[in-house]
MIDOSE-1310 file (N, C-alpha, C; in nm, 2 decimals, decimal comma, always signed):
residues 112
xxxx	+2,71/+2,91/-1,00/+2,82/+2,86/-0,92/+2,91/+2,78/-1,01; +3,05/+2,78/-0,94/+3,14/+2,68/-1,03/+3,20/+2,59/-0,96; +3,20/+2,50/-1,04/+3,22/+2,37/-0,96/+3,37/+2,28/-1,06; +3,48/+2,26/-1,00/+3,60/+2,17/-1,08/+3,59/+2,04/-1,01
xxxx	+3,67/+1,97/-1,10/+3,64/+1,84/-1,01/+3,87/+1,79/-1,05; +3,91/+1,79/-0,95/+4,02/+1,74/-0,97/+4,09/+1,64/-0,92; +4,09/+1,54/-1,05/+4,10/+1,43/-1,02/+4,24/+1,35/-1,13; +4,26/+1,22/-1,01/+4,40/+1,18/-1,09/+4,30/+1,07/-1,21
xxxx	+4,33/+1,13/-1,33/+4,28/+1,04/-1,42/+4,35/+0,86/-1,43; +4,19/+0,85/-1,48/+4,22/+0,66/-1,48/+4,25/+0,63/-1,62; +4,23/+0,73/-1,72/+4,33/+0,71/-1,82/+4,40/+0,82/-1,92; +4,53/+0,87/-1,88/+4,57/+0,94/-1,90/+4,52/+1,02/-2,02
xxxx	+4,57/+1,10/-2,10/+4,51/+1,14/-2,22/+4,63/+1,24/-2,25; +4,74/+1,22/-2,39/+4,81/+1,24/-2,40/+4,76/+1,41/-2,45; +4,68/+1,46/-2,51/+4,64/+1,56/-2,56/+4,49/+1,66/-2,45; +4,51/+1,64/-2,31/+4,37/+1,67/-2,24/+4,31/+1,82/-2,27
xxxx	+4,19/+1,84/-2,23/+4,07/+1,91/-2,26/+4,04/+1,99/-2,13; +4,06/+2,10/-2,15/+3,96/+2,19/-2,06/+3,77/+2,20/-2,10; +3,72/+2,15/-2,01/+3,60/+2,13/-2,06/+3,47/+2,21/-2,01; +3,40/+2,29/-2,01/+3,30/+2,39/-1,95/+3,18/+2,26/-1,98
xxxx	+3,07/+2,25/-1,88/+2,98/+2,14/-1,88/+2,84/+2,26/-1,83; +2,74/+2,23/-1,90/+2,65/+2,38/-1,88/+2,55/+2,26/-1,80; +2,54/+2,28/-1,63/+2,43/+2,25/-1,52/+2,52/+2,08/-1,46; +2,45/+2,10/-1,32/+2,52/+2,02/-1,22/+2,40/+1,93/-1,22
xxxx	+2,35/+1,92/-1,34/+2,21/+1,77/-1,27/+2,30/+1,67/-1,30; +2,19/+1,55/-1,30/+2,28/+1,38/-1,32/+2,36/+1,40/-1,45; +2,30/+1,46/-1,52/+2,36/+1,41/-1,70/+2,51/+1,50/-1,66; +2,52/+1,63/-1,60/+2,61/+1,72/-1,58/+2,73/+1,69/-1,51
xxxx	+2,67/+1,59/-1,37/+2,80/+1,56/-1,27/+2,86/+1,40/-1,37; +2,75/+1,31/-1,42/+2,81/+1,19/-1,49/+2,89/+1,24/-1,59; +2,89/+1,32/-1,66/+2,95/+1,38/-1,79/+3,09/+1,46/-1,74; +3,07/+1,49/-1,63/+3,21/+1,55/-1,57/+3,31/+1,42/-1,47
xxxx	+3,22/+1,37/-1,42/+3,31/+1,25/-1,36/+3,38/+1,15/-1,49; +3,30/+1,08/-1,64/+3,38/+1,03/-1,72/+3,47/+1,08/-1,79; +3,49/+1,25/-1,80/+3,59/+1,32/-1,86/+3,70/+1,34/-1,79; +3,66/+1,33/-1,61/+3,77/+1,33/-1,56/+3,87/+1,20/-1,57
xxxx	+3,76/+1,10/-1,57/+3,85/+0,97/-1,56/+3,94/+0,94/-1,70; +3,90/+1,04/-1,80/+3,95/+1,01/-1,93/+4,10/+1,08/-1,92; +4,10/+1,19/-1,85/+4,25/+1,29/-1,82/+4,23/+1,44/-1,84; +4,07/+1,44/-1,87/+4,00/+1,60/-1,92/+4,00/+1,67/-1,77
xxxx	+4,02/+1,82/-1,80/+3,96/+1,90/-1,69/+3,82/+1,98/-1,71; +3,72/+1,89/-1,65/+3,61/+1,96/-1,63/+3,59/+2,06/-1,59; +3,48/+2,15/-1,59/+3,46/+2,22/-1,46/+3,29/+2,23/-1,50; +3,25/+2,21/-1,40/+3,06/+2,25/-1,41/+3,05/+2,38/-1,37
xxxx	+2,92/+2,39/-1,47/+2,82/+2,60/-1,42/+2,70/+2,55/-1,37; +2,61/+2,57/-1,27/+2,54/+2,52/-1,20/+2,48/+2,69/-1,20; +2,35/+2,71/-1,23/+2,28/+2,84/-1,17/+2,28/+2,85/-1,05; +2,22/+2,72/-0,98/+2,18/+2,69/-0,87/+2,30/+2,71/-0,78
xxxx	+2,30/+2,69/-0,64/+2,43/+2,64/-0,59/+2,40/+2,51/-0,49; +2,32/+2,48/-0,55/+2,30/+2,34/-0,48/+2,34/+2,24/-0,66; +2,38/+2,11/-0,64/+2,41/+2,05/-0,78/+2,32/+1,91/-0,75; +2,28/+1,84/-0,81/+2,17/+1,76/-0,85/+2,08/+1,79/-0,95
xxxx	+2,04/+1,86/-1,00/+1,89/+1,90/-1,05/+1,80/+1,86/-1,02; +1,72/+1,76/-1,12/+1,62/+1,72/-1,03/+1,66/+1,60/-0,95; +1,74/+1,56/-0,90/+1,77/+1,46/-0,80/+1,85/+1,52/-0,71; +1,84/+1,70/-0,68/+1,88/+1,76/-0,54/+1,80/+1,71/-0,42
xxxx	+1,84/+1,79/-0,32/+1,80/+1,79/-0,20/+1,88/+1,87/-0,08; +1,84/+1,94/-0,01/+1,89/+2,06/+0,09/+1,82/+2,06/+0,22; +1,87/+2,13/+0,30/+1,78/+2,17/+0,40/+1,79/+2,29/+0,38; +1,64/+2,36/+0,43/+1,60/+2,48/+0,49/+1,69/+2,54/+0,59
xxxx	+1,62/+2,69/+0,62/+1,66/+2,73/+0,70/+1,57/+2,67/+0,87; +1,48/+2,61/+0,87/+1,42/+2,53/+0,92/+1,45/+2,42/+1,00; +1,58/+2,35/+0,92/+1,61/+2,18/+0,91/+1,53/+2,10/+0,84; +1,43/+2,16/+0,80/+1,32/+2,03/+0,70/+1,41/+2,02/+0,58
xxxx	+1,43/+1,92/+0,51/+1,46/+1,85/+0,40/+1,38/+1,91/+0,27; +1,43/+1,97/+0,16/+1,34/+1,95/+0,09/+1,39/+1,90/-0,07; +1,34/+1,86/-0,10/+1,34/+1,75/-0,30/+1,32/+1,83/-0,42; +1,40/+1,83/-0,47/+1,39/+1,91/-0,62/+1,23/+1,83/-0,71
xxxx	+1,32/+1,67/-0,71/+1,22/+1,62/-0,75/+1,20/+1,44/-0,74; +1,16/+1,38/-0,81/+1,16/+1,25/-0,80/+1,27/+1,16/-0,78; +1,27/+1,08/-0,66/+1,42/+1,04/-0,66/+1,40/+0,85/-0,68; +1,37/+0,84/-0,79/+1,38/+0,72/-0,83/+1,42/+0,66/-0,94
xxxx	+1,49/+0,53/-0,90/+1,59/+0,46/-0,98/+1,53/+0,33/-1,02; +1,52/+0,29/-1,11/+1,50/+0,11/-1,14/+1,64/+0,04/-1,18; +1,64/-0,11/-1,12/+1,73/-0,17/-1,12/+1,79/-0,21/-1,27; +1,64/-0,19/-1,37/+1,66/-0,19/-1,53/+1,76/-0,09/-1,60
xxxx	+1,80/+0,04/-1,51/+1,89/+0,14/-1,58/+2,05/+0,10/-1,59; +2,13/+0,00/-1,65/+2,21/-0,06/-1,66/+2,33/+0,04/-1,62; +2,33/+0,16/-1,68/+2,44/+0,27/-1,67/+2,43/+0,30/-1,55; +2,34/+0,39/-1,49/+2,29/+0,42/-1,37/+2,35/+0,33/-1,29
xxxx	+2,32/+0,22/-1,28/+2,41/+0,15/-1,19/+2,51/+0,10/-1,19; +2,59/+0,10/-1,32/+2,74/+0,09/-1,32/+2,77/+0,19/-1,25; +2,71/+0,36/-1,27/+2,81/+0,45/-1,24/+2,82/+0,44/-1,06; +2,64/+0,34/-1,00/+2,68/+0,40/-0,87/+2,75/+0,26/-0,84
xxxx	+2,79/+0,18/-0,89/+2,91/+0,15/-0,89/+3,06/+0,16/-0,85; +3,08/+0,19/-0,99/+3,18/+0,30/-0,97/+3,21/+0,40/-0,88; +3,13/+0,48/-0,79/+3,14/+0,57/-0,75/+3,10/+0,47/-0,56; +3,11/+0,32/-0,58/+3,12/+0,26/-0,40/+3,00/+0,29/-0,35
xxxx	+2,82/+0,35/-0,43/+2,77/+0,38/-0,32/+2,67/+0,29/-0,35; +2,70/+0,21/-0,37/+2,54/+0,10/-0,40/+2,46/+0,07/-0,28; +2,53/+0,04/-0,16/+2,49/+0,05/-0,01/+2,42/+0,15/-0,01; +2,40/+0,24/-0,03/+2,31/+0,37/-0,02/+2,22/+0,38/-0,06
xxxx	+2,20/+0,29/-0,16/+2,04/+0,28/-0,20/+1,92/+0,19/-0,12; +1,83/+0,26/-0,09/+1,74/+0,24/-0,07/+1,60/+0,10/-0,17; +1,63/+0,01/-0,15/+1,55/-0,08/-0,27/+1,39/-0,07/-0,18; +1,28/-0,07/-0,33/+1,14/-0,05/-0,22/+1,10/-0,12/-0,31
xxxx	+1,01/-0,22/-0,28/+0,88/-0,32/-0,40/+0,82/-0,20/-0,44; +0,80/-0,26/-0,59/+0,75/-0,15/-0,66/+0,68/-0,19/-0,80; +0,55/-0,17/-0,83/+0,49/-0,24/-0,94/+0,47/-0,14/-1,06; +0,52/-0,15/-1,20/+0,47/-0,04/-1,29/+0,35/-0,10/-1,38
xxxx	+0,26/+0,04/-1,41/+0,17/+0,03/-1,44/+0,10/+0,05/-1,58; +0,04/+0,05/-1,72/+0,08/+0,07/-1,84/-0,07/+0,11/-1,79; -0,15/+0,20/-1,86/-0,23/+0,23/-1,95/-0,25/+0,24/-2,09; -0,31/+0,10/-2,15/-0,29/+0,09/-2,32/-0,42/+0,10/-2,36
xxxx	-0,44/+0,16/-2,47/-0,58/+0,17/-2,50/-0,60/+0,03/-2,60; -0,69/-0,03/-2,65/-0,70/-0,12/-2,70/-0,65/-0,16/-2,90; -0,66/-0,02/-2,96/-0,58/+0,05/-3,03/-0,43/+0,05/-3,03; -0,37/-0,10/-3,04/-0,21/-0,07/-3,02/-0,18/+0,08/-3,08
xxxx	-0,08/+0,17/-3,02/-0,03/+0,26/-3,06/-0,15/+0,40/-3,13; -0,24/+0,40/-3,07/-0,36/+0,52/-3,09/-0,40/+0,59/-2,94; -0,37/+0,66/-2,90/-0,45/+0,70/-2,80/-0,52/+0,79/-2,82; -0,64/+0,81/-2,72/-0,77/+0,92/-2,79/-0,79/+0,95/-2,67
């Protein structure tokens, strides 16, 4: 599928770019939203026709919901959260307590 995104750039660009972006996951739609803001015309190729990759989600023909894949964020991903920023949807996130876990062998830097 193809996907453009047309938008009034936030900073013009005296010389702009037609730009082909190969897949609609996060790195794909972020990489097309800052080109646009630069004055570039993106356009994404998505196999799929759903766009996320692993951070899709659809319904069936069912109504069930279903997940590409893991949909989690830490508040540590600095970018990540400027972009949902940027983009007004911080409200939308969902925050859950959450503890990470290390497995270290005693061997700094050896695992067996």
């Amino acid at each position: 599928s193809k996907f453009t995104l047309d938008n009034t750039p936030s900073f013009p660009q005296t010389n702009p770019k037609t730009v082909a972006i190969i897949g609609g996951g996060l790195s794909g739609l972020s990489c097309a939203k800052y080109l646009s803001d630069a004055g570039h015309s993106p356009t994404i190729y998505e196999a799929r026709n759903v766009l996320g990759g692993k951070v899709a989600a659809w319904q069936d023909s069912n109504g069930d919901w279903i997940e590409t894949g893991l949909h989690i964020f830490f508040g540590a991903y600095p970018n990540m959260m400027n972009l949902f920023a940027e983009l007004d949807i911080e409200d939308r996130l969902e925050w859950k307590p959450h503890r990470m876990t290390f497995a270290m062998n005693d061997d700094q830097g050896v695992f067996k």
